[in-house]
N, C-alpha and C positions, 0 to 999 in steps of 0.2 A: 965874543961878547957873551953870548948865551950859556958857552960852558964853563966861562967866570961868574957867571950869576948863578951857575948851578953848584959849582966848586965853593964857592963864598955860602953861600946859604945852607950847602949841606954840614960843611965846619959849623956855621952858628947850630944848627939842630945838632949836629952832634957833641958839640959842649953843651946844649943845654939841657939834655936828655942824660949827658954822664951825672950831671950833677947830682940827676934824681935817683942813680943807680943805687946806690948807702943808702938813702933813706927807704928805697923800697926793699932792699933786702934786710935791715932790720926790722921793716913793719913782718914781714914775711915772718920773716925767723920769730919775730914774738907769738904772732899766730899761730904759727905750726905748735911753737913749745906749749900756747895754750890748751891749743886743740886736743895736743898730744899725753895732756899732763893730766893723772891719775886723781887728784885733788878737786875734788867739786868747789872749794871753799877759793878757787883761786876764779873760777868760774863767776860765781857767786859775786864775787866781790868785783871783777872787771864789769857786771854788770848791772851792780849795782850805783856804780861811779856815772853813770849814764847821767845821773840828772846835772852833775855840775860840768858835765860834759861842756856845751855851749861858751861857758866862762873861761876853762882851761883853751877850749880852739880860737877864741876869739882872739886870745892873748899872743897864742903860738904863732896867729897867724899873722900879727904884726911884725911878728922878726923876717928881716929881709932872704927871705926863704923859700922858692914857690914849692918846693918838696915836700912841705904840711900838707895842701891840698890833695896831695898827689896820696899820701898816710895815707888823711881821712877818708878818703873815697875806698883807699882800700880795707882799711878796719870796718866800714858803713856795708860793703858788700859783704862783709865775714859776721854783720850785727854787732860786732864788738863797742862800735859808739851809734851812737840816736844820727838819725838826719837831721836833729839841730843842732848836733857838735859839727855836720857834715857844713852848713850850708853856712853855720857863724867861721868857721875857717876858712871856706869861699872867700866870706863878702868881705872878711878883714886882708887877709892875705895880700902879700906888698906889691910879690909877683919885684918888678926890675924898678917900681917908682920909687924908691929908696936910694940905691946907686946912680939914676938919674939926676935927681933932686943935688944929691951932696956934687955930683960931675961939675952941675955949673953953677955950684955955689948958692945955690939957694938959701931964703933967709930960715932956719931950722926952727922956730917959732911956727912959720907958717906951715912946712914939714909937720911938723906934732903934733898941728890941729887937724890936719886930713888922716895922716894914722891915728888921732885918736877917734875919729869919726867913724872912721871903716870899721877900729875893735867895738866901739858902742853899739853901733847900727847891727855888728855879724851877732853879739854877744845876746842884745836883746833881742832882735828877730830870730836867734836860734835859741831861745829861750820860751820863745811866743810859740814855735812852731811845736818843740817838745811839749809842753802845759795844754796845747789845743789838742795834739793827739792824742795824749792819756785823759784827755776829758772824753775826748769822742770813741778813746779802748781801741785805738788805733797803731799803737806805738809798737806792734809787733807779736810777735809769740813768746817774746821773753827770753828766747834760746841762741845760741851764737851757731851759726849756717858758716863756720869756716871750713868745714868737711865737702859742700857745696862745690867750692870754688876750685877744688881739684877734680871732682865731677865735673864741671862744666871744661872743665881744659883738658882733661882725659892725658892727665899726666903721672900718673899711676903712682899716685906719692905713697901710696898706702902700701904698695904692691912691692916694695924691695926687699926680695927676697935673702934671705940668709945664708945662702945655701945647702940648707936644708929643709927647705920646702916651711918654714918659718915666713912669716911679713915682719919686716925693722920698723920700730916705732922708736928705736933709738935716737941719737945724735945724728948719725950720717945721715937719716932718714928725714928729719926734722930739715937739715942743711939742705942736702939734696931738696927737696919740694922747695926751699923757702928761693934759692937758686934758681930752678924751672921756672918758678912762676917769675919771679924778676927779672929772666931773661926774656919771656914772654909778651910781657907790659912791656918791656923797654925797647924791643924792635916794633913793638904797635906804638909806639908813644911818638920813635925816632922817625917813624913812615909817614906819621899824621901830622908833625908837626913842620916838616921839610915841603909838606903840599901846602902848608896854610902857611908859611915863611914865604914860599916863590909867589902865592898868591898880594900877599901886601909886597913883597920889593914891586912887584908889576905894578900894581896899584901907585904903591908910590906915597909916600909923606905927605907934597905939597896938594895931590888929589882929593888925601883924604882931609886934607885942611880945609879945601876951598868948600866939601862936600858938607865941612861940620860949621864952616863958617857964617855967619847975620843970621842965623837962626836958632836960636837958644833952643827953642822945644824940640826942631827937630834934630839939631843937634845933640839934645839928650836921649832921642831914643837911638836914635843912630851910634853916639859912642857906646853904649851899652850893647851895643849887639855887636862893636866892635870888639871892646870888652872880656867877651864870649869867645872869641877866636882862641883857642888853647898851643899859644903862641906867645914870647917873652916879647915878641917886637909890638904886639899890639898892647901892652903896658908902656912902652918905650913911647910908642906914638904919641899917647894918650897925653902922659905928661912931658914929653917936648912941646905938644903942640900948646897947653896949657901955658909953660914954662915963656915961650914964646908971644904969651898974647891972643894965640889964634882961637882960643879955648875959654870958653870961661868957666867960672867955679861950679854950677849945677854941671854941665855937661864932661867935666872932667872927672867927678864922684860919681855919676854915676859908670861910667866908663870903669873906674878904678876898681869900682865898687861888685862890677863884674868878670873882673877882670884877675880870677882864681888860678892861676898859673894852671898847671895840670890838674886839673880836681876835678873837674867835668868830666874831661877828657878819658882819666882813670874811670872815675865813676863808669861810663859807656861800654869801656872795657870787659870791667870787671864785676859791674850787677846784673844779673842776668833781666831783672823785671823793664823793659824797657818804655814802659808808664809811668816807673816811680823815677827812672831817670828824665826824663819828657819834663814831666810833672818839676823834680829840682831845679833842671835848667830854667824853663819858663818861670817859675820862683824867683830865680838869683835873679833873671831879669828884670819881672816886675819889681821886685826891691829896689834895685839898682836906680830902673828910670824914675820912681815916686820918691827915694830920696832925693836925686840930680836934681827934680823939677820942685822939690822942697826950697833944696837951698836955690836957686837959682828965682822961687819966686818970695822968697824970704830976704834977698838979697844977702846973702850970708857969704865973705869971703877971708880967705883964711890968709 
């Protein structure tokens, strides 16, 4: 019985961790080419694109896709986007409530108004958050820190030699690193997410029902730090349990609302400050519960 729940749950993390394999080796692979490319003007302009940053993640993050997340955290630890592109692709992000939804037929009016909740909510609070930091000269040094991130992994991207005593800043070199590092994230992604999978089977569906059930408030802070779990099944939960009845509408936005597929998770990984990560998660959260406990005391249902 035990090594069927460990056999089954290691299949789900490792389908859900291939998925994100392609998307993280082309974010790699762009970075490296940036990093690596002679062109200030190309520099220039990926960071100058910062400010419409927020509107472009908000959007992406609505396609059923938790792999954006998983981008944005990693362009956000390279500087390449704001942590308000980072944190409106969070809180939009479908993560698995899209395949759910359509599974048992839900009515798709009701569907578009919760994705379009999530892209409004990530769009303008990572809008709010970029406008507050460059009030407060906050928003960084201006510079892209993707050279960083092979320092901190001492993956010696820089270092492939030519054989003759040369360093390759070519093609192979660009592949190679963008490669190491995707390989790197994705056995930390496949390890963390296989402990927080065995922890909800254990836990259980009908637990987590009874735990989020006759209490709206507390079931709002509650699914939001469910949410948080960097886990597809705690998306799954979130909106079965809703789907079901057991849920109502504040406590399931907010749940959804934090409930960024891989995006934390990467983040933790891969930024080495781990204040300013603290600091995002606690973010995505308080968002998360002050929308939930919006709609929920607005009576707002979709």
């Amino acid at each position: 019985m035990i090594l069927e729940l460990l056999l089954h749950e290691l299949e789900h993390s490792v389908l859900d961790t291939l998925g994100l394999v392609p998307l993280l080796f082309v974010t790699y692979l762009a970075m490296e080419a940036i990093e690596h490319s002679a062109s200030e003007r190309v520099r220039a302009a990926v960071e100058r694109s910062g400010k419409a940053g927020p509107v472009v993640g908000g959007v992406l993050g609505a396609l059923p896709q938790c792999g954006f997340s998983a981008m944005a955290a990693t362009l956000y630890a390279g500087r390449v986007v704001t942590v308000g592109t980072l944190v409106a692709v969070i809180l939009s992000t479908s993560d698995e409530m899209i395949p759910v939804f359509l599974a048992h037929q839900a009515p798709l009016d009701e569907l578009a108004g919760i994705v379009a909740l999530k892209v409004v909510v990530g769009v303008v609070v990572g809008l709010a958050v970029d406008a507050t930091l460059r009030a407060w000269r906050r928003s960084g040094d201006g510079r892209l820190h993707i050279h960083e991130l092979c320092e901190r992994e001492h993956c010696h991207c820089d270092e492939a030699d030519d054989g003759h005593g040369h360093h390759d800043h070519g093609s192979w070199g660009i592949v190679r690193s963008a490669l190491v590092h995707t390989v790197q994230v994705t056995l930390f992604i496949l390890v963390v997410t296989f402990a927080f999978g065995l922890v909800i089977e254990y836990v259980g569906q009908d637990a987590l029902g009874a735990l989020l059930a006759n209490h709206p408030v507390r079931a709002t802070f509650v699914a939001a730090l469910v949410g948080l779990v960097p886990n597809c099944a705690a998306s799954v939960a979130i909106t079965e349990l809703y789907l079901d009845g057991v849920l109502a509408a504040g406590p399931m936005v907010a749940g959804l609302l934090a409930s960024g597929g891989m995006g934390l998770l990467v983040l933790w990984r891969t930024n080495a400050d781990a204040r300013q990560n603290a600091a995002v998660t606690a973010f995505v959260y308080a968002v998360a519960v002050a929308t939930g406990l919006a709609v929920g005391g607005l009576g707002i249902l979709f």
